[in-house]
N, CA, C, O and CB atoms as a CASP TS submission, in Angstrom:
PFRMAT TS
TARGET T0000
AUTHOR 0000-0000-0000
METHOD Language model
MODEL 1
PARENT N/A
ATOM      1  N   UNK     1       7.392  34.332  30.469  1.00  0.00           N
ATOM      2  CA  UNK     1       8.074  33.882  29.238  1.00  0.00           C
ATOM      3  C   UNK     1       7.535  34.655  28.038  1.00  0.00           C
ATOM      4  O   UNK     1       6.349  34.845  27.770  1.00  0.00           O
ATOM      5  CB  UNK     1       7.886  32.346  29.022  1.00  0.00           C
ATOM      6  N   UNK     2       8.660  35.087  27.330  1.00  0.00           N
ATOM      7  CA  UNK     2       8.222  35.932  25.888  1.00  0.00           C
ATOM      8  C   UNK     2       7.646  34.591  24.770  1.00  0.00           C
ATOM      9  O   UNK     2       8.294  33.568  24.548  1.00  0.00           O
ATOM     10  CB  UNK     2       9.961  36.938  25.048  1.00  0.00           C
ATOM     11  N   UNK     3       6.352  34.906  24.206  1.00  0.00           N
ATOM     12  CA  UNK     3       6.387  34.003  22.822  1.00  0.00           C
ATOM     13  C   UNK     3       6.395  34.415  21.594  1.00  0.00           C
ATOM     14  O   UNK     3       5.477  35.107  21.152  1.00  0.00           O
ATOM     15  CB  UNK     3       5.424  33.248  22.688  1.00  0.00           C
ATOM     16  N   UNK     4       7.386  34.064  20.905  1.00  0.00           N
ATOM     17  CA  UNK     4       7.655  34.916  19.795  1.00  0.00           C
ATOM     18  C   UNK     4       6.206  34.942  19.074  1.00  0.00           C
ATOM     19  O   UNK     4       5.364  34.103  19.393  1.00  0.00           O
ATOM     20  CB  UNK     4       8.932  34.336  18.831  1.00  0.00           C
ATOM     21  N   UNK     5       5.874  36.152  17.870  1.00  0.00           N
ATOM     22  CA  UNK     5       5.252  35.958  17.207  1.00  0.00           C
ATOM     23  C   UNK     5       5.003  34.834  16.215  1.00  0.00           C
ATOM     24  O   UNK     5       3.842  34.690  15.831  1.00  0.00           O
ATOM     25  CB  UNK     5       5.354  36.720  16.988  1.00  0.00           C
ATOM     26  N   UNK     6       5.969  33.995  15.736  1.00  0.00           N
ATOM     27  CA  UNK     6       5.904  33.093  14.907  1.00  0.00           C
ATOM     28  C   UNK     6       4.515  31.720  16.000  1.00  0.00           C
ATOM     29  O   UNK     6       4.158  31.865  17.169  1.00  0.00           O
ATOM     30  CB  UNK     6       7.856  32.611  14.523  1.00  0.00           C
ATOM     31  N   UNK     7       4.202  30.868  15.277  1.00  0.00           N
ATOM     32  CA  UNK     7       3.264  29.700  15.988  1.00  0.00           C
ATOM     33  C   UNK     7       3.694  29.184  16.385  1.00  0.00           C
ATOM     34  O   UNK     7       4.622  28.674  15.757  1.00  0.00           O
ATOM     35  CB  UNK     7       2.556  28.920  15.603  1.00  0.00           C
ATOM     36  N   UNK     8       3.415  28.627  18.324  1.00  0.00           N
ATOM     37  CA  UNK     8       4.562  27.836  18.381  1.00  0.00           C
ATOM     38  C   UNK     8       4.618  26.619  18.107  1.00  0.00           C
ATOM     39  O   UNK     8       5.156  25.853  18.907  1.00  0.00           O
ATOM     40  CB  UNK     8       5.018  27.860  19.348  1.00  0.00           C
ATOM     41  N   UNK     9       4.185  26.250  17.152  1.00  0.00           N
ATOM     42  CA  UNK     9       4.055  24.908  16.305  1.00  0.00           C
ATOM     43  C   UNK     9       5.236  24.744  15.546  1.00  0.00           C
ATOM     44  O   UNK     9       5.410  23.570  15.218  1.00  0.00           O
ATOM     45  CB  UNK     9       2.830  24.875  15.298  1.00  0.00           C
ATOM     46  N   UNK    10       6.328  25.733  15.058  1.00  0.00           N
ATOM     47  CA  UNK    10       7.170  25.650  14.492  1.00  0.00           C
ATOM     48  C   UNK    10       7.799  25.187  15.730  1.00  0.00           C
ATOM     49  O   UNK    10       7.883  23.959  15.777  1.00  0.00           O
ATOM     50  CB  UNK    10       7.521  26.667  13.699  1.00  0.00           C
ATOM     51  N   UNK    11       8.355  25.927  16.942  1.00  0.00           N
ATOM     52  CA  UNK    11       8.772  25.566  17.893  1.00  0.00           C
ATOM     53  C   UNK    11       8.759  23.922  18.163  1.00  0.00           C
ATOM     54  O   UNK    11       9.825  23.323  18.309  1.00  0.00           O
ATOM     55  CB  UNK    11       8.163  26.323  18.689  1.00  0.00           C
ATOM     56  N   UNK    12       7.568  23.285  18.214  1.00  0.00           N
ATOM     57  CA  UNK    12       7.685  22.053  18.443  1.00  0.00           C
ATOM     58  C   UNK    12       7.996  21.292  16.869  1.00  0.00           C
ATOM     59  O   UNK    12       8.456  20.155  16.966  1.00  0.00           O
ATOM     60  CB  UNK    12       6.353  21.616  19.254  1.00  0.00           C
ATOM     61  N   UNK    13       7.908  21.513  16.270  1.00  0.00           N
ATOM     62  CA  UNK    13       8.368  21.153  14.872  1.00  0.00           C
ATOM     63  C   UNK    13       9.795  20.922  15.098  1.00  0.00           C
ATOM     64  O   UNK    13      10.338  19.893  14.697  1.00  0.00           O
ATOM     65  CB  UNK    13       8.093  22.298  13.718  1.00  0.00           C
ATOM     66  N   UNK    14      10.412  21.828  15.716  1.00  0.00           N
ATOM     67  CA  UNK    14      11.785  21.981  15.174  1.00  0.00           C
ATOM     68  C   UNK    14      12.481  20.620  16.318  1.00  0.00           C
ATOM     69  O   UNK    14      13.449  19.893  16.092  1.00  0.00           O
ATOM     70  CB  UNK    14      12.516  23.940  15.398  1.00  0.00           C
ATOM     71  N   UNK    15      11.476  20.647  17.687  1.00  0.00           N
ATOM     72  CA  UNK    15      11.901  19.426  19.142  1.00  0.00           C
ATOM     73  C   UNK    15      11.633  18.065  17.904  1.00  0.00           C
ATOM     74  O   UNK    15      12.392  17.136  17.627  1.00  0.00           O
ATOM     75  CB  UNK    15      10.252  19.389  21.166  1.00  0.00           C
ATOM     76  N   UNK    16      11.079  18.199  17.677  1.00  0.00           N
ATOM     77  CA  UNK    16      10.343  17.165  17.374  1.00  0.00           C
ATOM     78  C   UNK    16      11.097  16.655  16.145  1.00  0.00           C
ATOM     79  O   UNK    16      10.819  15.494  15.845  1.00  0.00           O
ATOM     80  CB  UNK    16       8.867  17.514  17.193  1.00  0.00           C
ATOM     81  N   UNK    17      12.114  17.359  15.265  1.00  0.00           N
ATOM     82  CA  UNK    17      12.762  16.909  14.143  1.00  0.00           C
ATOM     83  C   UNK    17      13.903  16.781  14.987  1.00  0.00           C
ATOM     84  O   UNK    17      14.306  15.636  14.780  1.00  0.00           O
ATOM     85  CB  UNK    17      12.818  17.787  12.797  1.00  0.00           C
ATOM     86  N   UNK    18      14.726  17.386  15.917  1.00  0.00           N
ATOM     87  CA  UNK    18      15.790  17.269  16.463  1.00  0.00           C
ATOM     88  C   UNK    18      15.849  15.732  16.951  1.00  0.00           C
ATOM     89  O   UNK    18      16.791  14.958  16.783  1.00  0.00           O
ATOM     90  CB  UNK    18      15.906  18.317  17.457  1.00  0.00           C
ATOM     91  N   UNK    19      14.313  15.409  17.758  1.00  0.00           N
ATOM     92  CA  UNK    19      14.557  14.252  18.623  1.00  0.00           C
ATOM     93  C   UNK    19      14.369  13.319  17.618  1.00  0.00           C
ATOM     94  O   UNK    19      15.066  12.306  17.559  1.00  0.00           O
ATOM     95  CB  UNK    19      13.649  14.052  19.918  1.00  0.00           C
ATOM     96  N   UNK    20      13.513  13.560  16.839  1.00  0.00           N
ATOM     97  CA  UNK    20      13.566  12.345  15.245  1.00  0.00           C
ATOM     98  C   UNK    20      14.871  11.935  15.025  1.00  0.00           C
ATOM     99  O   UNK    20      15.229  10.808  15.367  1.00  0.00           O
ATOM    100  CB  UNK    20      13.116  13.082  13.549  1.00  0.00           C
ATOM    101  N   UNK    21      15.831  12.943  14.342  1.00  0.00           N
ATOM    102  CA  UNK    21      17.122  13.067  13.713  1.00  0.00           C
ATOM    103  C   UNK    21      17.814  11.915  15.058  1.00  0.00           C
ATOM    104  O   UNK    21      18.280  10.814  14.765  1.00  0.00           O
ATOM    105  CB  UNK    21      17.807  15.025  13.545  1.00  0.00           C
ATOM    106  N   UNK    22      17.759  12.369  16.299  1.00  0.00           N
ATOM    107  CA  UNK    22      18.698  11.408  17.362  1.00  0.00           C
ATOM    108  C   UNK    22      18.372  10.137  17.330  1.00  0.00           C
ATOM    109  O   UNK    22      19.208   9.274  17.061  1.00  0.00           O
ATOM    110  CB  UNK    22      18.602  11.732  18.861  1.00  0.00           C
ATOM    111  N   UNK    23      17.145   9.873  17.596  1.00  0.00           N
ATOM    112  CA  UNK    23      16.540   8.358  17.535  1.00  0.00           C
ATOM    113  C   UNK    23      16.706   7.960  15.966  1.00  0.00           C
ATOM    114  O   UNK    23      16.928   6.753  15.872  1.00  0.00           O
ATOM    115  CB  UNK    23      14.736   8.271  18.063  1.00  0.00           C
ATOM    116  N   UNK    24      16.675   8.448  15.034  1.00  0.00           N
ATOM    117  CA  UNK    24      17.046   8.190  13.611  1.00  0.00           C
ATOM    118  C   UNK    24      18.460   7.550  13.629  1.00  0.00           C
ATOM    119  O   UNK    24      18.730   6.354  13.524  1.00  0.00           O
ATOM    120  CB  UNK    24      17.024   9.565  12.719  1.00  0.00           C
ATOM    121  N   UNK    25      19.322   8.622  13.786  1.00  0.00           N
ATOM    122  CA  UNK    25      20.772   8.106  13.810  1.00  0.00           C
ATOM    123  C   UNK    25      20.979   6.487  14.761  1.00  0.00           C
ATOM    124  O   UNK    25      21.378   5.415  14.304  1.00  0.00           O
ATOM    125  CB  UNK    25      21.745   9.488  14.616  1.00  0.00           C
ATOM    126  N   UNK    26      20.721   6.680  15.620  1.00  0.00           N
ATOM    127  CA  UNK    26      20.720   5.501  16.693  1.00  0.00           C
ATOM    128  C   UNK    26      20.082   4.506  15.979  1.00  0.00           C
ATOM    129  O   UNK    26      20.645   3.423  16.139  1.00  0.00           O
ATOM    130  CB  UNK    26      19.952   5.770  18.127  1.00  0.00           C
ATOM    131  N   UNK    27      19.044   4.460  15.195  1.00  0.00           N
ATOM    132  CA  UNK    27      18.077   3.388  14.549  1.00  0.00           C
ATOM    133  C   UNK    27      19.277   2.994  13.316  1.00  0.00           C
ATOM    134  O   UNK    27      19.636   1.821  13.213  1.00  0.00           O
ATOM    135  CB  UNK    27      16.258   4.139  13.878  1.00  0.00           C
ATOM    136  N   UNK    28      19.701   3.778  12.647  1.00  0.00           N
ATOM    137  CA  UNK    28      20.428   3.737  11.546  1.00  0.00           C
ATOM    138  C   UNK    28      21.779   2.699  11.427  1.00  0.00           C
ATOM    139  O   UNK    28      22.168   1.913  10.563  1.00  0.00           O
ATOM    140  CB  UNK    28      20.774   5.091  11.393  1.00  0.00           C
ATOM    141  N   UNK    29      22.212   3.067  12.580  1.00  0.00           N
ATOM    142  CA  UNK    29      23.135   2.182  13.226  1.00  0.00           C
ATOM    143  C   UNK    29      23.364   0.848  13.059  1.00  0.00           C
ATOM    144  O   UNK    29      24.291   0.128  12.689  1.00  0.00           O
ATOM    145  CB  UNK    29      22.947   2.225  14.283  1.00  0.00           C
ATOM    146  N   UNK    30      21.865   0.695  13.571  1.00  0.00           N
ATOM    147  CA  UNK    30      21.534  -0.908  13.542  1.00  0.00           C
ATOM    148  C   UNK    30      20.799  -1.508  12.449  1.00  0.00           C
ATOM    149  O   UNK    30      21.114  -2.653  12.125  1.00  0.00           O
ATOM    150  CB  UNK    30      20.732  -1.295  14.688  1.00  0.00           C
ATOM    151  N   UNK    31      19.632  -0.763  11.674  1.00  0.00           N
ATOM    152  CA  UNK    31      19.378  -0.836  10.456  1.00  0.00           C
ATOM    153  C   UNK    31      18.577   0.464   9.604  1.00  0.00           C
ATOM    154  O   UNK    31      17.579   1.153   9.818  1.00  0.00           O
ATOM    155  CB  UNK    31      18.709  -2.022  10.450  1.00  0.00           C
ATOM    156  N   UNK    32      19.652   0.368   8.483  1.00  0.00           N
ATOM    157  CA  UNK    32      18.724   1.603   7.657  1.00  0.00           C
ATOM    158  C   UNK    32      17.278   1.413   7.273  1.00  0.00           C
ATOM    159  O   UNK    32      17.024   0.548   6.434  1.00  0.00           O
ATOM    160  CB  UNK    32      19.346   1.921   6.251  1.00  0.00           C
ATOM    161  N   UNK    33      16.458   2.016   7.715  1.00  0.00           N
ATOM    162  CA  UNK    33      15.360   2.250   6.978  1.00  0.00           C
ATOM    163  C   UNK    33      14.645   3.395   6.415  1.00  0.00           C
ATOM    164  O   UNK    33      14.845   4.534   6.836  1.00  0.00           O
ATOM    165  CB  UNK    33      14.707   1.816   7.498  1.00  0.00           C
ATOM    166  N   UNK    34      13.705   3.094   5.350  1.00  0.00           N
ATOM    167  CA  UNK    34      13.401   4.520   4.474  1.00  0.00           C
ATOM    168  C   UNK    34      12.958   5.346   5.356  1.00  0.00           C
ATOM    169  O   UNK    34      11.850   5.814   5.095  1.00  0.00           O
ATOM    170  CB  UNK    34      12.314   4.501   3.277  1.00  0.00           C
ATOM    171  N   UNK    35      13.340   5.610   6.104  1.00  0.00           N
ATOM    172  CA  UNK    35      12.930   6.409   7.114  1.00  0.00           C
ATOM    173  C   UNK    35      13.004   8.013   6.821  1.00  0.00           C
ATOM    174  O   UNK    35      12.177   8.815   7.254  1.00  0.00           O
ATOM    175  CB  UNK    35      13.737   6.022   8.264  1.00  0.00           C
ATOM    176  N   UNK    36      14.376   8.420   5.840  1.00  0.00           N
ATOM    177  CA  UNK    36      14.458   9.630   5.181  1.00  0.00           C
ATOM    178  C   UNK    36      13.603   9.781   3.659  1.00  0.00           C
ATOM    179  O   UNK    36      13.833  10.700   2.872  1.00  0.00           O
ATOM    180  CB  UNK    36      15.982   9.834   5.019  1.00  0.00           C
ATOM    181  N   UNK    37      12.721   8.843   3.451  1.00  0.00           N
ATOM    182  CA  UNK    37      11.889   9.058   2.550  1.00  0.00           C
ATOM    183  C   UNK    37      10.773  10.159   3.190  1.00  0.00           C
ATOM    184  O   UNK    37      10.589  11.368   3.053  1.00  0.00           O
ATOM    185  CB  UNK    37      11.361   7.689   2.087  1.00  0.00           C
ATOM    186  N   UNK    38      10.070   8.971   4.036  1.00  0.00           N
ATOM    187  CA  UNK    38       8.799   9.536   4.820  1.00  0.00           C
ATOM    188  C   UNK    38       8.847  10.749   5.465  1.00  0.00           C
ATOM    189  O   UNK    38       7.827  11.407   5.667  1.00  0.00           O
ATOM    190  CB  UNK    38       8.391   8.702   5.830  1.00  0.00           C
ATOM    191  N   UNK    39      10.144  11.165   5.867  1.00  0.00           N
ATOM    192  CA  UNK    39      10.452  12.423   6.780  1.00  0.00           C
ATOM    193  C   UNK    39      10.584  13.540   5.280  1.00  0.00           C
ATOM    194  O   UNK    39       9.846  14.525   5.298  1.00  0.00           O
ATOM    195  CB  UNK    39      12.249  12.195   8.007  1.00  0.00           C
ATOM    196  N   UNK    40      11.258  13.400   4.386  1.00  0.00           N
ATOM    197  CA  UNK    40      11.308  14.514   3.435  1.00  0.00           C
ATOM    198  C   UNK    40       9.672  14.567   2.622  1.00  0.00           C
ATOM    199  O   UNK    40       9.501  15.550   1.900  1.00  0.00           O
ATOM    200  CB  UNK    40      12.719  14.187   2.272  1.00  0.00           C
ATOM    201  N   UNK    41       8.558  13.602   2.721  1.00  0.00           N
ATOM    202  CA  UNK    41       7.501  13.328   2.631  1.00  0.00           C
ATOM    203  C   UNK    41       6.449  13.854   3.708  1.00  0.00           C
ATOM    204  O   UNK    41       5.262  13.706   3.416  1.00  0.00           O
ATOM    205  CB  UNK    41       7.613  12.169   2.490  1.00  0.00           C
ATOM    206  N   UNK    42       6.732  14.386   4.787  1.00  0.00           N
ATOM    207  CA  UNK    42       5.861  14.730   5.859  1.00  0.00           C
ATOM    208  C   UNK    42       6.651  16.055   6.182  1.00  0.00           C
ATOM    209  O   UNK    42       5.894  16.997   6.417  1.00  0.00           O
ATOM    210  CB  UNK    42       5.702  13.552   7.125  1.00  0.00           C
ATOM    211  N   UNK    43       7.879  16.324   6.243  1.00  0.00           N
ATOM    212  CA  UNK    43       8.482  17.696   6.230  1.00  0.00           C
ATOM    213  C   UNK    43       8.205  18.750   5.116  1.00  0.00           C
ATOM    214  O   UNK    43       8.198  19.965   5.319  1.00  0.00           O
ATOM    215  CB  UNK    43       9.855  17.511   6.233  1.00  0.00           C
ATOM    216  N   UNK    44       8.015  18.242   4.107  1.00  0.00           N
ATOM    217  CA  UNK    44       7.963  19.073   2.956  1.00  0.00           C
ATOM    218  C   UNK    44       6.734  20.424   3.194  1.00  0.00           C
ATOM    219  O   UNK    44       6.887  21.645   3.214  1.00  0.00           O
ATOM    220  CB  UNK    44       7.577  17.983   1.620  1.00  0.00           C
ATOM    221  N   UNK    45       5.631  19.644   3.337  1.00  0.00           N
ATOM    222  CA  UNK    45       3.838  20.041   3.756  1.00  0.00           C
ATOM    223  C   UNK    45       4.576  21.631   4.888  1.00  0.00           C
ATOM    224  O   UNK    45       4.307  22.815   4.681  1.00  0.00           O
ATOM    225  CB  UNK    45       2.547  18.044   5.216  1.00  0.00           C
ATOM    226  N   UNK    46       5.355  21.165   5.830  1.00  0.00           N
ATOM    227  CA  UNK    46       5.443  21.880   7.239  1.00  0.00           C
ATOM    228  C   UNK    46       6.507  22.776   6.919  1.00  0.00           C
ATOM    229  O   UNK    46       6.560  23.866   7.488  1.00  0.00           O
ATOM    230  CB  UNK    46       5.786  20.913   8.609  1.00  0.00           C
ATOM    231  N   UNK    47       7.485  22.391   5.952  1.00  0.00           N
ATOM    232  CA  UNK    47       8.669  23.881   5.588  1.00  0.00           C
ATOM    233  C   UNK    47       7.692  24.745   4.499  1.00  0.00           C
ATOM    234  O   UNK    47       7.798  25.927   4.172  1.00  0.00           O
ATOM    235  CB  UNK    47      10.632  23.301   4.525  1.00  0.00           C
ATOM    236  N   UNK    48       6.886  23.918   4.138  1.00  0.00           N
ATOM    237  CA  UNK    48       6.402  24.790   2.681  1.00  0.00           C
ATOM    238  C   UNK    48       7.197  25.542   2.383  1.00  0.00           C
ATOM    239  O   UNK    48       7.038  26.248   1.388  1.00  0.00           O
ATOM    240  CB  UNK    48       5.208  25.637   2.631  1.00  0.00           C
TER
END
């Protein structure tokens, strides 16, 4: 397997917001919570 030069910490960054975003939506459904606070609060640090 090739690994890109980038860290693959972005790599799991990116699983790891995808599977957020699914279980998010599904949670949302049933009740909103600030849940897009904390995520634009803990994402911010990691897009720098």
């Amino acid at each position: 397997m090739q690994q890109p030069p980038q860290p693959t910490q972005e790599n799991l960054v990116s699983i790891v917001s995808m599977t957020l975003s699914e279980l998010r939506a599904e949670r949302q459904q049933l009740v909103t919570l600030p849940a897009d606070a904390a995520r634009e609060a803990s994402c911010a640090p990691v897009a720098g």
